[in-house]
Structures are given as C-alpha cells and as structure tokens.
C-alpha positions in Angstrom: -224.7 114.2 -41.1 -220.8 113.2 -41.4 -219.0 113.2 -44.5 -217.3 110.1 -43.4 -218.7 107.3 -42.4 -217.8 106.2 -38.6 -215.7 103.2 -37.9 -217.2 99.9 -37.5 -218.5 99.4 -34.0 -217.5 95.9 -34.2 -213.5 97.3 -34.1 -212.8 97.7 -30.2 -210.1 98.2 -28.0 -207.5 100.5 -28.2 -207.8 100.1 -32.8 -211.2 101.3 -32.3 -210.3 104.1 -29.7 -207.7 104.9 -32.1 -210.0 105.0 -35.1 -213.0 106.7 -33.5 -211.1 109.8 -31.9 -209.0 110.2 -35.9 -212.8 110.1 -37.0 -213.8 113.2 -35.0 -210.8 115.1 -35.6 -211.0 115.1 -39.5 -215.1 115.3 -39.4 -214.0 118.4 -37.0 -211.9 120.3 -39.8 -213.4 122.9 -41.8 -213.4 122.6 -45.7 -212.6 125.0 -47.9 -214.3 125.0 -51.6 -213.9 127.1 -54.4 -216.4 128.2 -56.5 -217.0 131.2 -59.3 -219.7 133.6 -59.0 -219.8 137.9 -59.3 -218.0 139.9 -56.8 -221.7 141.0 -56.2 -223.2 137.6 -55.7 -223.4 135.1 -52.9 -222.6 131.4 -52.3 -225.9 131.2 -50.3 -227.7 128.4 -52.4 -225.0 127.3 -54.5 -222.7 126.0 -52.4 -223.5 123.9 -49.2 -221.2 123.0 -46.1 -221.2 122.7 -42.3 -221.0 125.9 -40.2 -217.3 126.5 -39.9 -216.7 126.2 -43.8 -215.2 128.5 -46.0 -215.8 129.5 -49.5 -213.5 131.5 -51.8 -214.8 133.0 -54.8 -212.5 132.3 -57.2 -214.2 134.8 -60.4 -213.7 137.4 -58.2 -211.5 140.1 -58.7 -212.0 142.4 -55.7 -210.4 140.6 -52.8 -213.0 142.5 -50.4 -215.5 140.0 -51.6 -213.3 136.8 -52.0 -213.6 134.4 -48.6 -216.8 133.3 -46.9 -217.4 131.8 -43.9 -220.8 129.7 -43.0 -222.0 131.0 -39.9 -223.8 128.1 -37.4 -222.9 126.5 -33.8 -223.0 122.9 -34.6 -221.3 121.1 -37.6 -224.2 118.4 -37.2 -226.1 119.7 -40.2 -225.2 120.8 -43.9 -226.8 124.0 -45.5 -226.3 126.1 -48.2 -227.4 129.4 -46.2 -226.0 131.6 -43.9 -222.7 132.4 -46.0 -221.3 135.4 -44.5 -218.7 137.6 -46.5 -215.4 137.8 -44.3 -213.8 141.7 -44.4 -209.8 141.8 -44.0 -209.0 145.1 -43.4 -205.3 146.1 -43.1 -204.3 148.6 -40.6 
C-alpha cells in the first residue's frame, strides 16, 4: 500500500519516466515518527509504518530505549508490529 498515490498512467514519455522513478524514490524513504510512551513500553500497536521505519520515543528519558526500527523485507505492507528497540553502544 503507498502512501502516495502513483502518477497518472495517462502522463507518458520522458514527464511520466520522470514522475514515476521521483514516485519510487520518496515511497522508498523511511519515515520517522515520534510518539510518547514509558521507557518500558513499546510502539508495537500504537504506531504503524513500513518495515524500514523508525520510531523515537519522545517521553523517554533513558536514551537506551529511545529509537526503534520496524523490522520486515518488503515496504509493500503497513503494520504496527515488529518494532525492534535499536541499542547504540559507545565504545
């Protein structure tokens, strides 16, 4: 499901090329949202995204549980499960 919808496939020649290859590169970009929940919690069923999205938890104070990544292969379908917490750890 895109978040856009495609170029009319009425436009052709080198607008539509144009259109249709800008159309997959920004349907291709991750998005970041921001949402509040405990340091303890999860975004799993609150927030929903394609597999390549990120989450940061803005009410948290503990940056060890602040960004999220939703795990997947394809960014074909949206979901609100498989949020997995991303660990920086400096050296």
């Amino acid at each position: 499901m895109p978040r856009f919808p495609t170029p009319p496939s009425d436009v052709t020649g080198p607008l539509g090329t144009y259109l249709r290859e800008l159309w997959r590169f920004v349907e291709s970009q991750p998005q970041i949202s921001m949402q509040s929940f405990s340091a303890t919690g999860t975004p799993n069923s609150v927030v929903s995204g394609f597999p390549g999205d990120m989450c940061v938890n803005i009410g948290s104070a503990s940056t060890a549980s602040r960004l999220w990544l939703l795990g997947g292969t394809t960014r074909s379908i949206i979901t609100n499960k498989g949020w997995q917490l991303v660990r920086v750890v400096a050296p």
